[in-house]
C-alpha positions in Angstrom: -1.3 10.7 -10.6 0.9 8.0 -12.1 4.2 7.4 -9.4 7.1 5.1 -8.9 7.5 3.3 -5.6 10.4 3.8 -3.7 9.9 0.9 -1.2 7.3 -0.7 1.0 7.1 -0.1 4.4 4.5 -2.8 5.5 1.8 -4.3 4.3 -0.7 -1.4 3.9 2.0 1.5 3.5 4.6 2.3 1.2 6.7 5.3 -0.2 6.9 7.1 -3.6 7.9 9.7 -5.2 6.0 12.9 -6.0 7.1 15.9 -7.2 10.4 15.3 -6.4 9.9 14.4 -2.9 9.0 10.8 -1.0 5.6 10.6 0.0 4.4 7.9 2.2 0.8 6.3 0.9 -1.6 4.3 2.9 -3.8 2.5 1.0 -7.4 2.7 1.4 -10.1 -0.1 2.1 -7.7 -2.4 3.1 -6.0 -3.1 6.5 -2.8 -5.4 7.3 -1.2 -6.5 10.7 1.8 -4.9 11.4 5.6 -5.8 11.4 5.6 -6.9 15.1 2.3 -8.7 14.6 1.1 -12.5 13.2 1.2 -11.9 9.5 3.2 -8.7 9.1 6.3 -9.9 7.4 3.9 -11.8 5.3 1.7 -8.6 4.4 4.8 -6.9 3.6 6.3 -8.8 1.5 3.0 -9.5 -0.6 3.0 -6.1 -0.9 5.9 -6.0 -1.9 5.5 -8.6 -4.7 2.6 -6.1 -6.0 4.6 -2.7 -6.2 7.8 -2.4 -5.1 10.2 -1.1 -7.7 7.1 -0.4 -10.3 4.9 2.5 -11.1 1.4 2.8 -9.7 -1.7 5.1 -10.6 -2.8 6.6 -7.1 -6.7 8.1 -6.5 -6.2 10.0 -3.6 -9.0 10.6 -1.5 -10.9 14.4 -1.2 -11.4 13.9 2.5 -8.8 15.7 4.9 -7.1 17.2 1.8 -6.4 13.4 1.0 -3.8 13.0 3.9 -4.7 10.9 7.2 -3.3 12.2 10.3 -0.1 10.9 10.2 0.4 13.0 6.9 0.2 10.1 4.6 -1.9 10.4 1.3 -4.5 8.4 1.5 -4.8 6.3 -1.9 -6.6 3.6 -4.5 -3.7 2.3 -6.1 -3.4 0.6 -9.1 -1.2 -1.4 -11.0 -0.2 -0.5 -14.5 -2.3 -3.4 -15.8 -5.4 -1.3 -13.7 -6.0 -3.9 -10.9 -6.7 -2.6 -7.8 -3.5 -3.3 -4.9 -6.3 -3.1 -1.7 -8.7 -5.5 -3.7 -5.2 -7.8 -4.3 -4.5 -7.4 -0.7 -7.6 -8.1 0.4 -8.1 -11.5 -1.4 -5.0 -12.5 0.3 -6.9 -12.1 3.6 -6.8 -15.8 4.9 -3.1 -16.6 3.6 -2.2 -13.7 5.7 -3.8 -14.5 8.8 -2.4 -18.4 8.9 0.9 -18.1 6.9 2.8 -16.5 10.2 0.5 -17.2 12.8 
């Protein structure tokens, strides 16, 4: 499914809309420290840079009806231009953990 993106909400979650409705997505295969951590603001706003404000193609996973147990789809996601957000995120691994702490 092919989705705009509302806003980010940290560095591993943001919000879209779907079907009328916002739907918060957790991307999969990728973790990232959160707001109150070393590095959150950082992995938010790299995030950030990556989706907010555009249109992403989301994979959502088969397992648990492809929601985790806080209700958020669990997703690839993918930029218009088909590179993979968690693989973006992920090669930012070190400049996350040293930029804010």
């Amino acid at each position: 499914m092919i989705v705009p993106v509302e806003r980010v909400i940290d560095g591993d979650t943001f919000v879209v809309t779907h079907d009328g409705r916002s739907e918060r997505v957790r991307l999969l295969d990728v973790w990232a420290p959160e707001l109150n951590e070393p590095g959150g603001d950082f992995a938010k706003s790299f995030a950030q840079s990556l989706v907010d404000g555009h249109w992403v193609r989301l994979v959502i996973t088969a397992e648990g009806n492809g929601r985790d147990s806080f209700g958020r789809f669990l997703a690839h996601v993918y930029l218009a231009d088909a590179r993979h957000v968690s693989a973006l995120i992920v090669g930012r691994t070190d400049a996350t953990a040293t930029k804010d702490g």
